[in-house]
C-alpha positions in Angstrom: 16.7 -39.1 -33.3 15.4 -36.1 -32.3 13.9 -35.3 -28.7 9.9 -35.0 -28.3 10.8 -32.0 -26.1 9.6 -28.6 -27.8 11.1 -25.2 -27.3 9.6 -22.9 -29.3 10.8 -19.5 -30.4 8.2 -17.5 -28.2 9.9 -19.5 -25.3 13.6 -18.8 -26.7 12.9 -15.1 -26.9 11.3 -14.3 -23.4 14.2 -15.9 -21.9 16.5 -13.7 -24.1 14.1 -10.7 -23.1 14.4 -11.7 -20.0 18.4 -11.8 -19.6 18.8 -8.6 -22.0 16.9 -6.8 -19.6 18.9 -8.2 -16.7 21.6 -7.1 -17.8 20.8 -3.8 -17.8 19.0 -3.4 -14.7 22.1 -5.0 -13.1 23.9 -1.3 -14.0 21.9 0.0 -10.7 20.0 -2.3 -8.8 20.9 -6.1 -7.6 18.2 -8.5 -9.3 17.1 -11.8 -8.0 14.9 -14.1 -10.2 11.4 -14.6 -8.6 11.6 -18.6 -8.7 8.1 -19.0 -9.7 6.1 -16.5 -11.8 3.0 -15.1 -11.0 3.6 -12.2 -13.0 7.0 -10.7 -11.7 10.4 -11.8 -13.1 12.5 -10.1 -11.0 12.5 -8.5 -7.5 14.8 -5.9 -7.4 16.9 -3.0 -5.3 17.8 -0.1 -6.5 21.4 0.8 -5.4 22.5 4.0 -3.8 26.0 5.0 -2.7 26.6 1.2 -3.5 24.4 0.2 -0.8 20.4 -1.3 -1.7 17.6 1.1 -1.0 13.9 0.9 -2.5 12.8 -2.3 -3.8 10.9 -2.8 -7.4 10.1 -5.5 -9.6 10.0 -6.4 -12.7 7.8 -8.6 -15.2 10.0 -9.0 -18.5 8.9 -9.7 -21.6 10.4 -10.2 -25.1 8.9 -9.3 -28.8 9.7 -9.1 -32.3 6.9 -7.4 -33.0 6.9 -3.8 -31.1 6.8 -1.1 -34.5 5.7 2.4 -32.6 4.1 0.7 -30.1 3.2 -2.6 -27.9 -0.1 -4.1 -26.8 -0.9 -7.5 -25.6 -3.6 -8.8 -23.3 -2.5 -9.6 -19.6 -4.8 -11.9 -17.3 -6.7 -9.3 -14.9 -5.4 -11.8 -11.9 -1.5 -10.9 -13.0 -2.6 -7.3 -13.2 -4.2 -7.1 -9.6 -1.2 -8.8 -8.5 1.1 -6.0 -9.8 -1.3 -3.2 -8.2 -1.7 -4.7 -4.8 2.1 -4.8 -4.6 3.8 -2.9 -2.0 6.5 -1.8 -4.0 6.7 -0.2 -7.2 6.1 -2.8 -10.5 7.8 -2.1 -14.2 7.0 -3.8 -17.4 9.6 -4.1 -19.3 9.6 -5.2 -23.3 12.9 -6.3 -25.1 12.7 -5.6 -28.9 14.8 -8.7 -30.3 14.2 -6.3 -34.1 16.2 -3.0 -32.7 17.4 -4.5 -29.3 16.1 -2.0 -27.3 14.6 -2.4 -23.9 11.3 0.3 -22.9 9.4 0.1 -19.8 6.5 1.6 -18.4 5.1 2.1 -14.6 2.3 0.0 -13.7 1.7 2.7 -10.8 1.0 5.9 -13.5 -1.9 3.3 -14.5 -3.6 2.3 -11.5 -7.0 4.4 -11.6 -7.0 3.6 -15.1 -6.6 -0.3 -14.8 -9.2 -0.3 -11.9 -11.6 1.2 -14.1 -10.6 -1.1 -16.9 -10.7 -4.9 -14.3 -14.2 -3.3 -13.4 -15.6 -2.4 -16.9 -13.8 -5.4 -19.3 -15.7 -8.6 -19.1 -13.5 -10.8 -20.5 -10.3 -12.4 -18.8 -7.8 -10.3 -19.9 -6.8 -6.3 -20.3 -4.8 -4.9 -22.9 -2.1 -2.8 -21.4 0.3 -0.7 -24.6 3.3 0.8 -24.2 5.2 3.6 -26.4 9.3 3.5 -27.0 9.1 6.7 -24.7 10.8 5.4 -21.9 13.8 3.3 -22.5 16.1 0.9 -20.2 20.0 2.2 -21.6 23.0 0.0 -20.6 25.6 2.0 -18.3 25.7 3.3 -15.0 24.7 6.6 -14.7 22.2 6.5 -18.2 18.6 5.6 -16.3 18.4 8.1 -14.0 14.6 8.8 -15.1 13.7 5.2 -14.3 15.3 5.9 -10.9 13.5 9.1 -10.2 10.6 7.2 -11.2 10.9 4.4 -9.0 11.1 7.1 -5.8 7.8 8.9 -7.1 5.8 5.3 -7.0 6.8 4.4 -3.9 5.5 7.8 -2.7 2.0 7.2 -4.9 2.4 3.9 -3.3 2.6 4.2 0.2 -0.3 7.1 -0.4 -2.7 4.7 -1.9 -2.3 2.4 1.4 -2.7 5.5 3.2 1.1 6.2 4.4 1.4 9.7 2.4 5.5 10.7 2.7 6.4 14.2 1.7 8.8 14.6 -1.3 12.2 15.8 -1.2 15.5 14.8 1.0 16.7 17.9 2.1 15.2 20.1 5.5 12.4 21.3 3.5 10.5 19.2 1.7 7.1 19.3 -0.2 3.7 17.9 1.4 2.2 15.2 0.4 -1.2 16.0 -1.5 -4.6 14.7 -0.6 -5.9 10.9 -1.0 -7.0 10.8 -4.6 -9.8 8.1 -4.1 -12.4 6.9 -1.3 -10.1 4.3 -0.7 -7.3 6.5 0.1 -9.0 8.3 2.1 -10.5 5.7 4.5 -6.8 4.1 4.7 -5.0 6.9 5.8 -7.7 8.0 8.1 -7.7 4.6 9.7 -4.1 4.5 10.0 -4.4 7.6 11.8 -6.7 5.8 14.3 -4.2 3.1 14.5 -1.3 5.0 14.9 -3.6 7.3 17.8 -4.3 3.9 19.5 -0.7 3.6 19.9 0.4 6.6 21.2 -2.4 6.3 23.8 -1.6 2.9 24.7 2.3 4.2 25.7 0.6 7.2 27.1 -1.5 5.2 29.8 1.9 3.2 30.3 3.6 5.4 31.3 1.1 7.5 33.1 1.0 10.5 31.0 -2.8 11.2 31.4 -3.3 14.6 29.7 -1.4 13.5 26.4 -3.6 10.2 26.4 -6.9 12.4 27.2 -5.4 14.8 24.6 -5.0 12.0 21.9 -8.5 10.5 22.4 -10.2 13.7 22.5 -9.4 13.9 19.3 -10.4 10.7 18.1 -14.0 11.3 19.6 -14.0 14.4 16.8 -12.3 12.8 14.4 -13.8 9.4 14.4 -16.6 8.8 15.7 -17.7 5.1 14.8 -15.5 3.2 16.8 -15.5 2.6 20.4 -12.3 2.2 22.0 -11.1 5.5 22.6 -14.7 6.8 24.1 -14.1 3.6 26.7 -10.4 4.9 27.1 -11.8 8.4 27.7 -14.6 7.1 30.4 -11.6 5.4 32.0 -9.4 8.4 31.7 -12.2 10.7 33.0 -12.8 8.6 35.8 -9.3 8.5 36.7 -9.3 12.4 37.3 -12.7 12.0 39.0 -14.4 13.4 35.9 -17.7 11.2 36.8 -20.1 12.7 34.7 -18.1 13.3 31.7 -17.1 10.0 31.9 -20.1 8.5 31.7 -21.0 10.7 28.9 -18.1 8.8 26.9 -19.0 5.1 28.2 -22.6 6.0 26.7 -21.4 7.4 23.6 -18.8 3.6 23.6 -22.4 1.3 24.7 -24.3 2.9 21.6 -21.6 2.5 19.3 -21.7 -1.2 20.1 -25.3 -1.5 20.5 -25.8 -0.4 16.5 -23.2 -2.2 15.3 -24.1 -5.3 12.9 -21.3 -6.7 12.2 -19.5 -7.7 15.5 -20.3 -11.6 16.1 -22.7 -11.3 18.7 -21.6 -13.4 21.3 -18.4 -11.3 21.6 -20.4 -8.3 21.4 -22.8 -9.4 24.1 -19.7 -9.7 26.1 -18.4 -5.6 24.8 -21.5 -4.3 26.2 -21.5 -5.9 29.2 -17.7 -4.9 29.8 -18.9 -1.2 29.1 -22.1 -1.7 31.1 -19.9 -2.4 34.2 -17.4 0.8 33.5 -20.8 2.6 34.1 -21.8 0.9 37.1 -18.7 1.7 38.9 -18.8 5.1 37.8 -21.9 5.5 39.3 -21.0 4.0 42.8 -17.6 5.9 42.9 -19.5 8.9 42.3 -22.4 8.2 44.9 -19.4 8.1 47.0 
């Protein structure tokens, strides 16, 4: 008697995909099996001089039905899982008809699958892929998938605002500018971040003028957060600086004072913090 269990043929085939294209990324990366799936197969790193480098993953997926091309419909909540990956994400088709393996970069579609999540109304968006780009079996035959891999990181680490020139050698090429709103206001504020940093290792170890020098800067280049004009009233006051450290104390208080969003108990506490700086600036410089 035969088992009430049912395995159907779609089932049968996405696990054959799924090993066929194993196999092949096994030529230059090690691959580990994501044990559940949330839309990634395989988590992956590419090997270099037989030693892992950059990781990538994989969602896998088998057909018998690619002709010149492949479309299907992916939920929008497996597709904003692949883009707010930190690592570069490949979708990668095996054709059980010619046994071929293609893939295509998620990252080359990420403006373009934005815009689609925001203007499709329905639960899904249809991503298609061509037999351009094709997984080979061998060692040294995907070497476009590999340059590929190191370009996405780099579009990658841009987009969370981490731009990294490109090249290896002494001279390498810039990295160009953010190419959305978004990357714009991440790399700027991990500029801030990266600033606060450097200033807090300054004041440690009493390097005053590179401190002042960093949150200079940050007064000009930022001018809606508070910390550094505090650390530049402290820094001020420090070199007996009186008036221009109150100047900067000010500038903190009405920073605070016009900001909304700050629970307002803490904040009630901020301004009276900043309130005090000023009061002892005033009686050191009364004398």
């Amino acid at each position: 008697m035969s088992s009430n269990v049912k395995i159907t043929w779609e089932q049968r085939l996405g696990r054959v995909g799924a090993k066929e294209i194993e196999s092949r990324l096994s030529y230059f990366s090690k691959t580990s099996k994501e044990e559940v799936d949330v839309g990634i197969d395989f988590r992956c790193e590419l090997i270099e001089d037989d030693h892992p480098s950059v990781t990538f993953l994989v969602q896998a997926k088998g057909t018998e039905h690619f002709h010149n091309n492949w479309s299907k419909g992916i939920r929008k909540s497996t597709i904003l899982y692949w883009l707010w990956q930190r690592s570069p994400v490949y979708l990668i088709v095996y054709d059980e008809k010619d046994g071929n393996c293609y893939w295509m970069s998620i990252e080359d579609q990420r403006y373009n699958l934005f815009r689609k999540l925001g203007a499709k109304k329905s639960n899904t968006v249809s991503i298609n892929m061509n037999r351009s780009q094709v997984l080979e079996r061998g060692k040294d035959k995907n070497r476009n998938l590999i340059g590929k891999i190191k370009d996405d990181l780099r579009s990658i680490q841009s987009f969370w605002g981490f731009p990294q020139p490109k090249g290896s050698g002494y001279v390498k090429t810039i990295p160009g500018p953010p190419r959305s709103e978004w990357e714009l206001v991440q790399t700027k504020e991990n500029i801030r971040m990266s600033l606060y940093s450097l200033v807090q290792h300054f004041m440690r170890n009493n390097d005053q003028r590179s401190a002042i020098l960093c949150c200079r800067f940050l007064g000009e280049f930022d001018k809606s957060h508070y910390n550094h004009f505090v650390w530049l009233g402290q820094l001020n006051r420090a070199e007996g600086k009186y008036e221009e450290a109150k100047k900067n104390f000010n500038e903190a208080l009405r920073i605070c004072e016009r900001d909304m969003k700050w629970p307002t108990e803490s904040m009630k506490q901020l301004i009276q913090f900043i309130k005090k700086e000023i009061e002892i600036t005033d009686r050191l410089q009364s004398g």
